[in-house]
TORPA-4810 file (N, C-alpha, C, O; in nm, 3 decimals):
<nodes>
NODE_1_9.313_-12.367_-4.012_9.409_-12.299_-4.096_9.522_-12.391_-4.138_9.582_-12.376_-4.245_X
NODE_2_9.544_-12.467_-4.068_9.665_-12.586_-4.045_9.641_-12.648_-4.237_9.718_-12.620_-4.329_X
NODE_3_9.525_-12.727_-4.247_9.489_-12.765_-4.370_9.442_-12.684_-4.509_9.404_-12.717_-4.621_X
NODE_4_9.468_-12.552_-4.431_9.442_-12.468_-4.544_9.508_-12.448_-4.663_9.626_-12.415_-4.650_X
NODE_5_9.460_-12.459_-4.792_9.597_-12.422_-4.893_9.610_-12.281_-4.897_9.691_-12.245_-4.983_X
NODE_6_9.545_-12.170_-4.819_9.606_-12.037_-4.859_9.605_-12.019_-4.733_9.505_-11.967_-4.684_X
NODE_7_9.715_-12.057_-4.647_9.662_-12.019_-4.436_9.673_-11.853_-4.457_9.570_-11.801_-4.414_X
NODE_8_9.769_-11.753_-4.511_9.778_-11.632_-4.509_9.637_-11.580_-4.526_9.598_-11.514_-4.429_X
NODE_9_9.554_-11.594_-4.622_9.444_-11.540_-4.696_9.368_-11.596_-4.550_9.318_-11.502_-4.487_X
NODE_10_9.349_-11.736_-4.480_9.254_-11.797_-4.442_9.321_-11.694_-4.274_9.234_-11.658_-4.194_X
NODE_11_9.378_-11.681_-4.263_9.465_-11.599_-4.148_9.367_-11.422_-4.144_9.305_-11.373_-4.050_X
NODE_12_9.389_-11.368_-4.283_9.341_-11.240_-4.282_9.184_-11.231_-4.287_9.128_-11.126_-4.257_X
NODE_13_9.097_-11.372_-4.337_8.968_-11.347_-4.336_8.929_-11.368_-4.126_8.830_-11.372_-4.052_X
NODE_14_9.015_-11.373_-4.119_8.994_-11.419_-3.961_9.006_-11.302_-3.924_8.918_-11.267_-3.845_X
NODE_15_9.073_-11.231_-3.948_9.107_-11.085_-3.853_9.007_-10.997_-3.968_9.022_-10.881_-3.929_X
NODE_16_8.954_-10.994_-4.039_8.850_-10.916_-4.104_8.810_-10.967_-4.216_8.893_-11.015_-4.293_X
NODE_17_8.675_-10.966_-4.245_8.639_-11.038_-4.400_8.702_-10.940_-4.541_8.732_-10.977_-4.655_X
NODE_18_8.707_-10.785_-4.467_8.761_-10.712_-4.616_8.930_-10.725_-4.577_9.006_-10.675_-4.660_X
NODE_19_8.980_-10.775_-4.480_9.128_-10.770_-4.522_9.124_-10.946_-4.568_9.201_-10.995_-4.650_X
NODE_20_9.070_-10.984_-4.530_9.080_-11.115_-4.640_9.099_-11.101_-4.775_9.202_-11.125_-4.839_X
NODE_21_8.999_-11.062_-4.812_8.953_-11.007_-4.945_9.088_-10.926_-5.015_9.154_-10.971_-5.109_X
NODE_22_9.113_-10.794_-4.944_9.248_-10.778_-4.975_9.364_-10.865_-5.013_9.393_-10.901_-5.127_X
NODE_23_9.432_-10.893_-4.890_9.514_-11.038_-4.914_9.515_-11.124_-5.021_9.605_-11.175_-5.089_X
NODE_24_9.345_-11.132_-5.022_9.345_-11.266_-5.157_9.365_-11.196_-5.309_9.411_-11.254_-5.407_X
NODE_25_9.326_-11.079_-5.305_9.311_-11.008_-5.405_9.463_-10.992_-5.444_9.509_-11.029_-5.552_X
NODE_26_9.558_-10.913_-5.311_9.672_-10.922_-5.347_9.775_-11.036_-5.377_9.879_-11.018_-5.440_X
NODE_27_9.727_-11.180_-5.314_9.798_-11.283_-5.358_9.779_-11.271_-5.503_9.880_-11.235_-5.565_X
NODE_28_9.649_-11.299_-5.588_9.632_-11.306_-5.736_9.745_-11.194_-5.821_9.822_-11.204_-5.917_X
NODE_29_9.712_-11.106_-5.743_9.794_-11.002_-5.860_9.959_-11.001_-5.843_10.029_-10.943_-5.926_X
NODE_30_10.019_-11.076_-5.717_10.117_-11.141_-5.708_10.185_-11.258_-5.845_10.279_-11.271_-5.924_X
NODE_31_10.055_-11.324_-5.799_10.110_-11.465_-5.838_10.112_-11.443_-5.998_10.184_-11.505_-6.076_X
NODE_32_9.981_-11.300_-6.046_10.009_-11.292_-6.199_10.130_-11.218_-6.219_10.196_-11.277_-6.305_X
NODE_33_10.197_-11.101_-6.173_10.324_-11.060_-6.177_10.444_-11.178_-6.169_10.549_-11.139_-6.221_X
NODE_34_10.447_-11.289_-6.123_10.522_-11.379_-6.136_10.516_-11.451_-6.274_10.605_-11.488_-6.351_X
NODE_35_10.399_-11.456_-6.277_10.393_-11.545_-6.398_10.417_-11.447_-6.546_10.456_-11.514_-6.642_X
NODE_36_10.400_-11.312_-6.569_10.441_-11.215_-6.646_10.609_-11.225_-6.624_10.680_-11.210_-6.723_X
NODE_37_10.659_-11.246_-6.519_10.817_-11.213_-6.552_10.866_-11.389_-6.599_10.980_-11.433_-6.615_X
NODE_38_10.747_-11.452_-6.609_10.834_-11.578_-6.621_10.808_-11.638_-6.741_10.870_-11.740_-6.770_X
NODE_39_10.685_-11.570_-6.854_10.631_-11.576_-6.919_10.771_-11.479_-7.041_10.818_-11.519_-7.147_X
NODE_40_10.795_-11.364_-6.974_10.895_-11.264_-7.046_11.010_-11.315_-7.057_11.081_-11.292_-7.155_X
NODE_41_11.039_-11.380_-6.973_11.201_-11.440_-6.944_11.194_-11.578_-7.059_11.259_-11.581_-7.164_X
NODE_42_11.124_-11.658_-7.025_11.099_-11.757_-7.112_11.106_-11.731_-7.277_11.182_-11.796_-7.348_X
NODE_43_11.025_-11.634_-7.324_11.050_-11.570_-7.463_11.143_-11.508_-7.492_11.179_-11.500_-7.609_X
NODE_44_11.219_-11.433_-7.371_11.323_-11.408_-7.405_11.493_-11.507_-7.422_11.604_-11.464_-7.453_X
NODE_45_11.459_-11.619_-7.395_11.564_-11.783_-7.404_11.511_-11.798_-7.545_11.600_-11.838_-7.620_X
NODE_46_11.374_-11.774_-7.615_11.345_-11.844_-7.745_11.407_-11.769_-7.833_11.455_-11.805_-7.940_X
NODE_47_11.404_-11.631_-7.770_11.448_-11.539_-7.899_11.628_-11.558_-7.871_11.689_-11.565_-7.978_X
NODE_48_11.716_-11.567_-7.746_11.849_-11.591_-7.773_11.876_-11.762_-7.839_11.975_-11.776_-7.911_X
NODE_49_11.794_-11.875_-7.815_11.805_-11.947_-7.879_11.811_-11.936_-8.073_11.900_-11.957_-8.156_X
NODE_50_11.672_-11.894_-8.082_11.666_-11.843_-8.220_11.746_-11.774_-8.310_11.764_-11.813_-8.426_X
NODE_51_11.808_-11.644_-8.247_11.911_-11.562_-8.273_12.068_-11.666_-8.297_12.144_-11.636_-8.390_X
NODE_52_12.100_-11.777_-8.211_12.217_-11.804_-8.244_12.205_-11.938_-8.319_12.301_-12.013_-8.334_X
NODE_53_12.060_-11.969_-8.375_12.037_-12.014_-8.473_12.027_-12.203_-8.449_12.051_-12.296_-8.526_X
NODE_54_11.985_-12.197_-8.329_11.932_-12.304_-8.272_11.743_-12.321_-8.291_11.681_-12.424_-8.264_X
NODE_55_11.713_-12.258_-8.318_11.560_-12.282_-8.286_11.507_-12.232_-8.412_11.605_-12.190_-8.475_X
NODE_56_11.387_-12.214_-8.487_11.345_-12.125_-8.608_11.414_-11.974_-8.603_11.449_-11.907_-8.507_X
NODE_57_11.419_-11.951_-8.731_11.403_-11.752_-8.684_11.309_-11.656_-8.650_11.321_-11.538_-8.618_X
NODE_58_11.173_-11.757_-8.667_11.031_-11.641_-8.649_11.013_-11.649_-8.525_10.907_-11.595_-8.494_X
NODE_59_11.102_-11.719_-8.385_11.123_-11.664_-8.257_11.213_-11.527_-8.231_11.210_-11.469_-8.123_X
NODE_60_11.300_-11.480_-8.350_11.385_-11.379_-8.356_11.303_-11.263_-8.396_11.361_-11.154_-8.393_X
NODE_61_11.184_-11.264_-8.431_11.073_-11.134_-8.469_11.117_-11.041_-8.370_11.124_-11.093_-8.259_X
NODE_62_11.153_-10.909_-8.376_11.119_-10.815_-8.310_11.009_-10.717_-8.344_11.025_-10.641_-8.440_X
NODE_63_10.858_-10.712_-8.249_10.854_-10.589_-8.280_10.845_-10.424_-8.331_10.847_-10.333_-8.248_X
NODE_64_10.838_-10.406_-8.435_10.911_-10.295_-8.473_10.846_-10.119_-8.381_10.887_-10.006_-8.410_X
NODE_65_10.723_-10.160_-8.256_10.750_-10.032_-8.203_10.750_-10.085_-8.035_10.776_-10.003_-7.948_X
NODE_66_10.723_-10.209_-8.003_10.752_-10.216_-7.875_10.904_-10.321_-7.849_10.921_-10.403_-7.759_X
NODE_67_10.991_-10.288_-7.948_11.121_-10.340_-7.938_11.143_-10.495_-7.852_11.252_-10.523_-7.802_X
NODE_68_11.024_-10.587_-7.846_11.017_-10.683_-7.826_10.993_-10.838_-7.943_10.938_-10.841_-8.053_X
NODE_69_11.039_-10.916_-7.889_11.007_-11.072_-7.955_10.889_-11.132_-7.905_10.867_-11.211_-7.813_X
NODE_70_10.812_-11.071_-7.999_10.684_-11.108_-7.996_10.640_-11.240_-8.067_10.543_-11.303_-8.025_X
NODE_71_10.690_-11.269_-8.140_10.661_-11.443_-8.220_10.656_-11.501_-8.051_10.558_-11.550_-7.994_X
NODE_72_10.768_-11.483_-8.006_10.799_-11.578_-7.865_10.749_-11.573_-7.775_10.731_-11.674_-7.707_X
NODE_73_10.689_-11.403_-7.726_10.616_-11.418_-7.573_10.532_-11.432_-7.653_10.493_-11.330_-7.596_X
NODE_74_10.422_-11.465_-7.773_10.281_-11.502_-7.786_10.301_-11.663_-7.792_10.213_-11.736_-7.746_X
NODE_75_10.421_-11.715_-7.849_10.414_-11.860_-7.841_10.445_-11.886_-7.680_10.394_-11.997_-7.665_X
NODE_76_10.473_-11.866_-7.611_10.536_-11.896_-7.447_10.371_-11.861_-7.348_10.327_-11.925_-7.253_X
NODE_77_10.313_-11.739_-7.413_10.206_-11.719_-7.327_10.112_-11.838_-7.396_10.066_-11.892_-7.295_X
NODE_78_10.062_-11.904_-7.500_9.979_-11.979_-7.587_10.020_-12.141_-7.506_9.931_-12.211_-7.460_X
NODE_79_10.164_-12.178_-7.500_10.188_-12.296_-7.440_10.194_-12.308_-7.258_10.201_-12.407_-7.185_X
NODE_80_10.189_-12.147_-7.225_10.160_-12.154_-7.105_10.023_-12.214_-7.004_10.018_-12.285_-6.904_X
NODE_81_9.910_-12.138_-7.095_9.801_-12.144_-7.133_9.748_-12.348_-7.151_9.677_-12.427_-7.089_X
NODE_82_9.817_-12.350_-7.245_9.816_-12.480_-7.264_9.828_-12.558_-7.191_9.733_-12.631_-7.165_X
NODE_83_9.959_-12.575_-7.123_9.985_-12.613_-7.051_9.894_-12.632_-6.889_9.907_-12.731_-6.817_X
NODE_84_9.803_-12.509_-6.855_9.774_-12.466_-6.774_9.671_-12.554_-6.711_9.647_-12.590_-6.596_X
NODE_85_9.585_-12.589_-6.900_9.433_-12.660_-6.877_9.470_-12.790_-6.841_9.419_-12.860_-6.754_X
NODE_86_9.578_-12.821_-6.926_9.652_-12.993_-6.908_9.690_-13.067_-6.775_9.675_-13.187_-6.749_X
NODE_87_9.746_-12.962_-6.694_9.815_-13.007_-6.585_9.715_-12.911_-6.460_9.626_-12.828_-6.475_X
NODE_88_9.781_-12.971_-6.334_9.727_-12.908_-6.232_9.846_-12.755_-6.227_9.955_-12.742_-6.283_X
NODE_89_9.785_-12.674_-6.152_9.881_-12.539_-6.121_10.016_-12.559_-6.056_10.124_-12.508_-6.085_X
NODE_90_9.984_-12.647_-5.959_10.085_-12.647_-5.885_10.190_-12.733_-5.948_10.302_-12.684_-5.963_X
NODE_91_10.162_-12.876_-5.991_10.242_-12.925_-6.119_10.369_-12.824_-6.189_10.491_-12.830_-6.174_X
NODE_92_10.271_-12.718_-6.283_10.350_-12.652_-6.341_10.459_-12.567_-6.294_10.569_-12.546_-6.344_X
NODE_93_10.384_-12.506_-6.148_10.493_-12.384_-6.031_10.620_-12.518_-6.057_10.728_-12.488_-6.108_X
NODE_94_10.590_-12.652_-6.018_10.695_-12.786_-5.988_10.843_-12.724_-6.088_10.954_-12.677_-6.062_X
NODE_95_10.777_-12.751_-6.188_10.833_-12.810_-6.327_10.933_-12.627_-6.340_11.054_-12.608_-6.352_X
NODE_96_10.831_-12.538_-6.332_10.895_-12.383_-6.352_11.032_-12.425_-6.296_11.134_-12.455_-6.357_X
NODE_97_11.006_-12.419_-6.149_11.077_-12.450_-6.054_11.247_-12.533_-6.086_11.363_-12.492_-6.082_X
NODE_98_11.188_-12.654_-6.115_11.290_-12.740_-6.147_11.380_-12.692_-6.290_11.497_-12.723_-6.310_X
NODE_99_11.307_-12.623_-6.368_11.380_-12.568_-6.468_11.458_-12.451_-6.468_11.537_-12.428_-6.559_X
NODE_100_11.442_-12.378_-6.375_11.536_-12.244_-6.308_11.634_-12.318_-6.208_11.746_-12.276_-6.179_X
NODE_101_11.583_-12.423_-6.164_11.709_-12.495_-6.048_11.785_-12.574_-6.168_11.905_-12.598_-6.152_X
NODE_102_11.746_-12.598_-6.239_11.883_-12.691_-6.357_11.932_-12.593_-6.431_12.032_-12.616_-6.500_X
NODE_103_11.885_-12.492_-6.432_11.962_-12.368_-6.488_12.078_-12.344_-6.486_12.178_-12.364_-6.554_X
NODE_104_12.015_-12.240_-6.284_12.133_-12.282_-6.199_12.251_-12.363_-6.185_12.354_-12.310_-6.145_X
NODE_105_12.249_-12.455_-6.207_12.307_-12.585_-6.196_12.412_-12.585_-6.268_12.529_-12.608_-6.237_X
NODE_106_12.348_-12.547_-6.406_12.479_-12.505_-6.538_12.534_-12.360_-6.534_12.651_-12.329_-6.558_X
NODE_107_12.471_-12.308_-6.514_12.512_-12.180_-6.446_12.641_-12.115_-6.411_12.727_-12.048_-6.468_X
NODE_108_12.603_-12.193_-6.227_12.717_-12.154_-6.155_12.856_-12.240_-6.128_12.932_-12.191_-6.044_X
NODE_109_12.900_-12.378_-6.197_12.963_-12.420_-6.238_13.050_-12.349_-6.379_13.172_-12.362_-6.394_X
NODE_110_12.981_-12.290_-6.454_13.028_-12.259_-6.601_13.104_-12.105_-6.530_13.199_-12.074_-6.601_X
NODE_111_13.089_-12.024_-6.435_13.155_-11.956_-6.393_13.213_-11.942_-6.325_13.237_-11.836_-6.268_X
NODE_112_13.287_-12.107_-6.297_13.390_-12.118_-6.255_13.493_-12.167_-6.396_13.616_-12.166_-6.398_X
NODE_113_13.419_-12.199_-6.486_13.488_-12.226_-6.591_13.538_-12.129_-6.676_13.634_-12.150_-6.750_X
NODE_114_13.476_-12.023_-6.669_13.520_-11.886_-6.712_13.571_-11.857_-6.700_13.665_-11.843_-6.779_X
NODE_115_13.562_-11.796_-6.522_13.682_-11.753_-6.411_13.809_-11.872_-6.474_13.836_-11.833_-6.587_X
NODE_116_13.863_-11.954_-6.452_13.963_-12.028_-6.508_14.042_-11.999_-6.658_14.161_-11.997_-6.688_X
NODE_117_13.917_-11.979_-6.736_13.977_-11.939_-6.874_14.046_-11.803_-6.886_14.155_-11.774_-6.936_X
NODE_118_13.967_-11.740_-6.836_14.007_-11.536_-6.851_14.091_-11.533_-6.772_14.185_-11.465_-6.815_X
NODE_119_14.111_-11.578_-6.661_14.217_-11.588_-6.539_14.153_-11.388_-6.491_14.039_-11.341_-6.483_X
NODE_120_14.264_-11.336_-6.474_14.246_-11.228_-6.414_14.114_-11.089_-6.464_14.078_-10.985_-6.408_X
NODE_121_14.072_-11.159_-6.596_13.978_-11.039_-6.700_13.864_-11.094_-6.629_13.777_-11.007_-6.624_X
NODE_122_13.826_-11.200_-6.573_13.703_-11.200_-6.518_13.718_-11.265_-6.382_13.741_-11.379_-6.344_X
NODE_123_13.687_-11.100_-6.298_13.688_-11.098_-6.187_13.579_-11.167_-6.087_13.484_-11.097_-6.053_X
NODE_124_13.587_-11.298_-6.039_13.445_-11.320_-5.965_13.543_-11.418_-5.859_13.631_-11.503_-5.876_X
NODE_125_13.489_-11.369_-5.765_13.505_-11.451_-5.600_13.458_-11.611_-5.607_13.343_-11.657_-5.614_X
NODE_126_13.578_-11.677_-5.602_13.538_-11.798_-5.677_13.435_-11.889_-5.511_13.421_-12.011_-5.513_X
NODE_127_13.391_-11.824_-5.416_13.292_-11.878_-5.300_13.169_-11.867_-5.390_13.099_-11.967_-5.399_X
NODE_128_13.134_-11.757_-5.458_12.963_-11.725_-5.462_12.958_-11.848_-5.579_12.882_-11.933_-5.534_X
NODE_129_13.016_-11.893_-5.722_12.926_-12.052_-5.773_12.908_-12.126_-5.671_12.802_-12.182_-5.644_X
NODE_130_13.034_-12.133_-5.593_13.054_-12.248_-5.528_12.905_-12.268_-5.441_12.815_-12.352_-5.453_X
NODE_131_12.927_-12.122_-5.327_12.795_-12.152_-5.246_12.688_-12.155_-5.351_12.631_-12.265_-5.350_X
NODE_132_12.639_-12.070_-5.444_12.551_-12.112_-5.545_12.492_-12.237_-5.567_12.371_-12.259_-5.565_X
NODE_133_12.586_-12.323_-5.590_12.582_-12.465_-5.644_12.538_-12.527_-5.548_12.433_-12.589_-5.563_X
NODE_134_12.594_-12.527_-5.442_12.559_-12.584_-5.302_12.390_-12.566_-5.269_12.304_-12.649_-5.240_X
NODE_135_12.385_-12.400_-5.289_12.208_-12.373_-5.219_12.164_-12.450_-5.337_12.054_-12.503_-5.324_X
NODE_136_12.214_-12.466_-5.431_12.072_-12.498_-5.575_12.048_-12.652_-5.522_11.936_-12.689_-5.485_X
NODE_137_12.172_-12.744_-5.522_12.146_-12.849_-5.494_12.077_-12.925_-5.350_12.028_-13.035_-5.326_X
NODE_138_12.104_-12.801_-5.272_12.000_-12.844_-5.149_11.855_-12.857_-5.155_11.773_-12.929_-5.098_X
NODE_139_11.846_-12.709_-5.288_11.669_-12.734_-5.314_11.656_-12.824_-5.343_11.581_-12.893_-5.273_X
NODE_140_11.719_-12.886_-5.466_11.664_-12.941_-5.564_11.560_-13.102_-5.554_11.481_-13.136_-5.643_X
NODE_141_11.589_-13.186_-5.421_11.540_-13.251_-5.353_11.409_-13.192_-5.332_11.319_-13.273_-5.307_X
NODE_142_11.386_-13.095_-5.337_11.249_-13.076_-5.305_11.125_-13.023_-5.393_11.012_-12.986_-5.363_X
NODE_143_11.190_-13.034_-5.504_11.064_-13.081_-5.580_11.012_-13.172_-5.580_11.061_-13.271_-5.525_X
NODE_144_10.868_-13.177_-5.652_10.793_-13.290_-5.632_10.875_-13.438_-5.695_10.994_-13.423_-5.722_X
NODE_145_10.826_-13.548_-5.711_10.839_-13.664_-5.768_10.796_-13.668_-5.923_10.856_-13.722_-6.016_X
NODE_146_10.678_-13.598_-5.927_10.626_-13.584_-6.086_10.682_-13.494_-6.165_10.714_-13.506_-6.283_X
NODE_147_10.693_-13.397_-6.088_10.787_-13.260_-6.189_10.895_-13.320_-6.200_10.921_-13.308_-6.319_X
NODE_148_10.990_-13.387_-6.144_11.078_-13.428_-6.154_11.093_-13.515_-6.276_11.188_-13.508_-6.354_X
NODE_149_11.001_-13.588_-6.285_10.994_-13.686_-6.427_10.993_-13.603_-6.524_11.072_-13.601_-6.618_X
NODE_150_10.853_-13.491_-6.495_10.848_-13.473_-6.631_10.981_-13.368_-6.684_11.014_-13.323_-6.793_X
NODE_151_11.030_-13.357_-6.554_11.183_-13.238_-6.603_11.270_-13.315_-6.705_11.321_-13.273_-6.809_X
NODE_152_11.274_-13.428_-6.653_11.378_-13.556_-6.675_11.334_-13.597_-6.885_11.404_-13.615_-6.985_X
NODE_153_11.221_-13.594_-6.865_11.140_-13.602_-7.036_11.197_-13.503_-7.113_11.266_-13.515_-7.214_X
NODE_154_11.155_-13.387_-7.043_11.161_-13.269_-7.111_11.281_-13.256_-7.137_11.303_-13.235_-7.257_X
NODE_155_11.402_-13.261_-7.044_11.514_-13.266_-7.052_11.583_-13.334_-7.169_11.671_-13.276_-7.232_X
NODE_156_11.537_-13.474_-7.203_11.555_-13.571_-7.231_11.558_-13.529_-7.402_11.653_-13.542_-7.479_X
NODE_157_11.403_-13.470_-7.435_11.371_-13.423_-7.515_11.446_-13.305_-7.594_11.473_-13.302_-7.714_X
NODE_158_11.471_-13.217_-7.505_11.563_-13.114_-7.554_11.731_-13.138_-7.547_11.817_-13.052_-7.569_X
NODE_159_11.747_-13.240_-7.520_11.880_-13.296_-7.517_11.908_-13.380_-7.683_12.007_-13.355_-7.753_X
NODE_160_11.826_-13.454_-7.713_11.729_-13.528_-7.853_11.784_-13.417_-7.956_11.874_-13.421_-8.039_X
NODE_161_11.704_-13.331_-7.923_11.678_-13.190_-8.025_11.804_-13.115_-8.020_11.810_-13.041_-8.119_X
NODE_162_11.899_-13.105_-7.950_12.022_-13.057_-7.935_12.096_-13.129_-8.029_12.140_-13.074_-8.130_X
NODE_163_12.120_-13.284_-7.996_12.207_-13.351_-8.086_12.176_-13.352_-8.190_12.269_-13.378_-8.265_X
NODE_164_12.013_-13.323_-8.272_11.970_-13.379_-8.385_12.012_-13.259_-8.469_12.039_-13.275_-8.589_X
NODE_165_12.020_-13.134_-8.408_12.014_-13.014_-8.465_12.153_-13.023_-8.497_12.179_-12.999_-8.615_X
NODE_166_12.285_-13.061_-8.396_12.427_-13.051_-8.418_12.453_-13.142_-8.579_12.533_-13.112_-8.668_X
NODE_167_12.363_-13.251_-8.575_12.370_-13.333_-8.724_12.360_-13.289_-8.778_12.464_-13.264_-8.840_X
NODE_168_12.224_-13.218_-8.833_12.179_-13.185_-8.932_12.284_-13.058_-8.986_12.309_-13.056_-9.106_X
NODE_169_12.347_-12.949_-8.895_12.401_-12.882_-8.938_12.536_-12.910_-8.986_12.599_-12.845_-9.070_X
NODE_170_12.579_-13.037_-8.911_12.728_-13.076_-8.969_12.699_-13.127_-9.112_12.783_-13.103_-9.199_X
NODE_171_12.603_-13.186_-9.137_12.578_-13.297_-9.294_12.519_-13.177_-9.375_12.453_-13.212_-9.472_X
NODE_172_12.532_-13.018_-9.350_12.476_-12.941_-9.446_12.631_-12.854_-9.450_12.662_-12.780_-9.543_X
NODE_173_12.688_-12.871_-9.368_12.822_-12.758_-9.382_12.922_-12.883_-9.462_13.019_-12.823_-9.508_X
NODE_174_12.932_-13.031_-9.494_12.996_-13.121_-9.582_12.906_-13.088_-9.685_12.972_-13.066_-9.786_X
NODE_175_12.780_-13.072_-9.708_12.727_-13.090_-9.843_12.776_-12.980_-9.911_12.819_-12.994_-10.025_X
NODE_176_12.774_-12.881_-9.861_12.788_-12.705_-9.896_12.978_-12.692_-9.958_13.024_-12.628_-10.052_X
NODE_177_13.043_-12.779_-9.858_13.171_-12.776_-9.930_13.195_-12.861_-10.010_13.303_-12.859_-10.070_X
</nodes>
């Protein structure tokens, strides 16, 4: 069990072959409920990106009877997908991972920057960023070595696309006046 990659599952086929079976059954429908809220969450960053006019607008599609941004969770589930055949699984959990911990990161710092600005209108106990910041950065060592790069690309990349986008819109708001 020691070398096992699922010891839980390899644990329950030991104490019965149908609670194995169970277990494993219920890990899958786990691990797809994870990947549905992370799949939703994700389309839902394309469509607030989109909306404040950072990204195309056909990530801003809503919908019109399931009140969702659908351009976005079909593009997020399509590059998920993609992504999926390209890389190993666990790779990607890496990379998920590292991209909710750099989140974090900006996160719970920026609400301390808040807290500072509003002074008394926004009420927050200035311990919880703090410890926040603290737990994020203890993980964050523990991602892999490769996710880490490719965070660092990706990063890199959407950092690229940040500045290029701030140009383009400044050299169209001089042309326009």
């Amino acid at each position: 069990m020691v070398t096992s990659e699922a010891p839980l599952v390899s644990a329950a086929f030991n104490l019965s072959p149908l609670f194995g079976l169970v277990m494993a059954f219920s890990s899958i429908i786990a691990s797809l409920g994870s990947l549905n809220a992370a799949v939703i969450a994700s389309s839902r960053t394309l469509y607030s990106l989109s909306r404040d006019e950072h990204i195309p607008k056909v990530f801003e599609s809503i919908h019109s009877s399931f009140r969702t941004p659908y351009f976005a969770l079909l593009f997020t589930f399509i590059l998920t997908l993609l992504l999926l055949f390209m890389f190993h699984l666990e790779l990607l959990v890496y990379i998920s991972d590292l991209g909710y911990l750099l989140g974090l990161t900006i996160i719970n710092p920026a609400g301390l920057v808040i807290r500072k600005k509003k002074g008394n209108h926004f009420k927050l106990n200035i311990l919880i960023p703090i410890l926040a910041l603290i737990s994020t950065l203890v993980v964050l060592p523990t991602i892999s070595r490769t996710a880490m790069i490719v965070g660092v690309i990706l990063t890199a990349i959407g950092c690229t696309l940040a500045v290029a986008e701030r140009i383009i819109k400044t050299r169209r708001r001089g042309i326009s006046r």
